[in-house]
C-alpha positions in Angstrom: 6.2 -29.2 -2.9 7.2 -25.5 -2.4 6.1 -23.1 -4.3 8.0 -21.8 -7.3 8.5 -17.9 -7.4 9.7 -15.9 -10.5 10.7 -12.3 -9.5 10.9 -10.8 -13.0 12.7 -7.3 -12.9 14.1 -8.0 -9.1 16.0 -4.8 -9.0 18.1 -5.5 -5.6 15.6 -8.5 -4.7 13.5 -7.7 -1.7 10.4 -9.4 -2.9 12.5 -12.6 -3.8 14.0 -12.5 -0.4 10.7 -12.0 1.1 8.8 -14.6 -0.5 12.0 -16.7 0.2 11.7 -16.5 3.7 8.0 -17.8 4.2 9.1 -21.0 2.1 8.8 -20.7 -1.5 11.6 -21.9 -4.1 12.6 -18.7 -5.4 14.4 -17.4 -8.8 14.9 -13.6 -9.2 16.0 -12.0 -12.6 17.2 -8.7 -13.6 19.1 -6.7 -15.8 21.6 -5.3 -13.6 24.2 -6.9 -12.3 25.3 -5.5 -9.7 22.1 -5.0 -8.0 21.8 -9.1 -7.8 25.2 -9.5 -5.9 23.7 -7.1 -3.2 20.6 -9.5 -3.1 22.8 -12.7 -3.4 24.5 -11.3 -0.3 21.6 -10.9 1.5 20.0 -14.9 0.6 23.3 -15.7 1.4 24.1 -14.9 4.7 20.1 -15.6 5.7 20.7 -19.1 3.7 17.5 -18.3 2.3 16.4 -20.5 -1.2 17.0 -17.6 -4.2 18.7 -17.6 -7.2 19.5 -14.7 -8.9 20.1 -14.7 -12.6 20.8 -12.0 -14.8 18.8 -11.8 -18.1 16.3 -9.7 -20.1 12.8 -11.0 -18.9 11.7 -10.7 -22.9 13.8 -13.8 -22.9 13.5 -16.1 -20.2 15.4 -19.4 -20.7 13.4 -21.6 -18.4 10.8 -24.6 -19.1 7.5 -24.0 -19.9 4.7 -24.0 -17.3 7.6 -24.1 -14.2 6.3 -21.0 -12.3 3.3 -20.9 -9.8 3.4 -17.4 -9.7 5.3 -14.4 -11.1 5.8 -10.4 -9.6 6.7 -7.9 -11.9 6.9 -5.1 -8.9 8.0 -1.9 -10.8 9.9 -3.1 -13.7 7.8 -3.6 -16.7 7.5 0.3 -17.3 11.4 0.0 -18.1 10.8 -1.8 -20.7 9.6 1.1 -23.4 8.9 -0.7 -26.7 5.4 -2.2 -27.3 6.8 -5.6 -29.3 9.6 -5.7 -25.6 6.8 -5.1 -23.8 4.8 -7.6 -25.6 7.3 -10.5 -25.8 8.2 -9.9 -21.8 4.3 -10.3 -21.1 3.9 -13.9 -23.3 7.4 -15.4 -21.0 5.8 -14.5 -18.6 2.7 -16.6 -19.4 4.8 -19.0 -21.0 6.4 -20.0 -17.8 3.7 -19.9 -15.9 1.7 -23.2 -14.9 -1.7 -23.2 -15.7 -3.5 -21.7 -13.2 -0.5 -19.6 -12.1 -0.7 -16.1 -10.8 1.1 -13.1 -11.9 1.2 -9.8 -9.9 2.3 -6.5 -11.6 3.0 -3.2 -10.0 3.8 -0.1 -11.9 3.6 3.4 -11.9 0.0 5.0 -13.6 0.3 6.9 -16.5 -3.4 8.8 -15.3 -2.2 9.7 -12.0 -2.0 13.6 -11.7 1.5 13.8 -10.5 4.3 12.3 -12.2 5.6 9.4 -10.2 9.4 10.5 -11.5 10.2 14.0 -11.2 6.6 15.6 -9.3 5.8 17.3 -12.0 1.8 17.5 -12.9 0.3 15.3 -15.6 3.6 14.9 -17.0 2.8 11.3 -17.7 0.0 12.0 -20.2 2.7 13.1 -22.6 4.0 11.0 -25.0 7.0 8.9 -23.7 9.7 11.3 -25.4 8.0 14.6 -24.6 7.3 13.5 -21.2 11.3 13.2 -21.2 12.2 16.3 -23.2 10.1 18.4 -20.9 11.9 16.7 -17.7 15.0 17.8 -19.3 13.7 21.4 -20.1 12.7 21.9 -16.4 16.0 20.3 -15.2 14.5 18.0 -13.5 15.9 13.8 -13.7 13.3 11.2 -15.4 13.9 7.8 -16.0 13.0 5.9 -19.7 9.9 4.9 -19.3 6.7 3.4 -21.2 3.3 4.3 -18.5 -0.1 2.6 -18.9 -3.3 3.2 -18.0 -5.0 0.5 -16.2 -7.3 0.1 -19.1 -4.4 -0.4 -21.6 -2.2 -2.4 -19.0 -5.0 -4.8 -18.6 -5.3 -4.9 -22.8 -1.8 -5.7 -22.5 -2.4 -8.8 -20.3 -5.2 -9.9 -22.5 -3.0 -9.9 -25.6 -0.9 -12.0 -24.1 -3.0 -14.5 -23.0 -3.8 -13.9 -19.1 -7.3 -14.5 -17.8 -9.5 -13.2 -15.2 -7.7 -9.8 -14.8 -8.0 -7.4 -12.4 -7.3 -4.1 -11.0 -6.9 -3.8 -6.8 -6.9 -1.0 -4.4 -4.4 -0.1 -1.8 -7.5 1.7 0.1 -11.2 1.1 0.9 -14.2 3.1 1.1 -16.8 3.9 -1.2 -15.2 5.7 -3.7 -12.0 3.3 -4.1 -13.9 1.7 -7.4 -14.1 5.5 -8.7 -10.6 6.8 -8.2 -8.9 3.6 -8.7 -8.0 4.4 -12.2 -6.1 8.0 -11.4 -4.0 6.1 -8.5 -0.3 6.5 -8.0 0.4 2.6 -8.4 -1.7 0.3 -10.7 -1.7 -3.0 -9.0 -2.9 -5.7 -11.1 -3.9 -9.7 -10.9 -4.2 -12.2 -14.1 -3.9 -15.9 -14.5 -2.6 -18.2 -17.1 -5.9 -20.2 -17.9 -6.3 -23.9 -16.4 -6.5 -24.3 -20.4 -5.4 -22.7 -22.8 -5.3 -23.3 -27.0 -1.8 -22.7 -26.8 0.1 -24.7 -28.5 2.9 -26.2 -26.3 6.6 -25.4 -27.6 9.2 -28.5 -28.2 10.6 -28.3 -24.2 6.8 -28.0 -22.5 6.9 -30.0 -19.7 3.1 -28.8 -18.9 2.2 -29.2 -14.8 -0.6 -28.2 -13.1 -0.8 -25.7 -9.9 -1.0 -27.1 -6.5 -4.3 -26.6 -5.0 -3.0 -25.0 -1.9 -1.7 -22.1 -4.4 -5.0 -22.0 -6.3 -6.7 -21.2 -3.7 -4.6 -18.8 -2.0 -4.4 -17.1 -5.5 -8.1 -16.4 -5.6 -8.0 -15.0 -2.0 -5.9 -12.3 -4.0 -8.9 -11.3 -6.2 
């Protein structure tokens, strides 16, 4: 069977696309409408296997445990308020088979220049003075809710996830040691093969093909 993809936070749907295209079953989600249509377009035209829905990914209206893997590539830092936050990180594991992988990307609340606006260490203000003093230097900066990579990986653990962890985009000696103050947090964590949740009135449980599992933990 092919692999099923969730793109939460798809923006114009590059990933899904991508993904699409070396053979998974692909759905894409985002807030924006017209963003989708552009990536609609594009699976479209390439008659590539996507659908893209528009929703909030706090809440996702699909089956439990139907995902082999989720991306959230640059879209959970939109989402500003801890309970949001909180509720978009338990679909996610909700959805997930067990054993499934999700991937996260997002900007690093440590990293020395703001990701937004260039600023330095902007992003060790609090979210609304962070904003203010964007405004006060006339310079644009999006709504957004930064983590550390300790507290995005307490995040994950609230919700449920499992063996998470932290990669780098670069090697060397020291990539352990500056990994935290990097540009881009890029973080692994699975829904556990079991779990003492207790399964919701439309579970439909499932278990992970073993081709995925193992291309999963090549990831870690």
């Amino acid at each position: 069977p092919h692999t099923r993809v969730l793109d939460v936070g798809c923006g114009f749907g590059a990933l899904a696309l991508f993904f699409a295209h070396h053979g998974a079953e692909v759905v894409a989600i985002d807030a924006n409408g017209p963003r989708l249509r552009v990536g609609s377009q594009v699976a479209e035209a390439h008659d590539l296997p996507v659908k893209f829905r528009r929703m909030r990914m706090q809440d996702l209206p699909f089956r439990d445990g139907g995902y082999h893997f989720a991306v959230m590539n640059n879209s959970l830092c939109y989402v500003v308020d801890q309970p949001e936050r909180d509720a978009a990180l338990a679909e996610a594991h909700r959805v997930l088979r067990p054993g499934g992988l999700l991937l996260i990307r997002n900007p690093n609340r440590l990293h020395p220049v703001d990701q937004f606006t260039g600023l330095p260490l902007l992003g060790l203000l609090p979210r609304r003075g962070a904003t203010r003093a964007a405004a006060l230097l006339r310079r644009a900066r999006s709504d957004v809710a930064l983590r550390s990579e300790r507290a995005a990986t307490k995040e994950l653990r609230r919700a449920g996830f499992a063996e998470i962890r932290a990669h780098s985009r670069s090697g060397g000696p020291f990539r352990t040691t500056f990994r935290p103050l990097a540009r881009y947090q890029h973080l692994s964590a699975l829904r556990p093969e079991t779990t003492t949740d207790q399964p919701s009135a439309h579970s439909h449980g499932g278990s992970t093909p073993s081709s995925f599992s193992s291309s999963s933990r090549s990831l870690r």
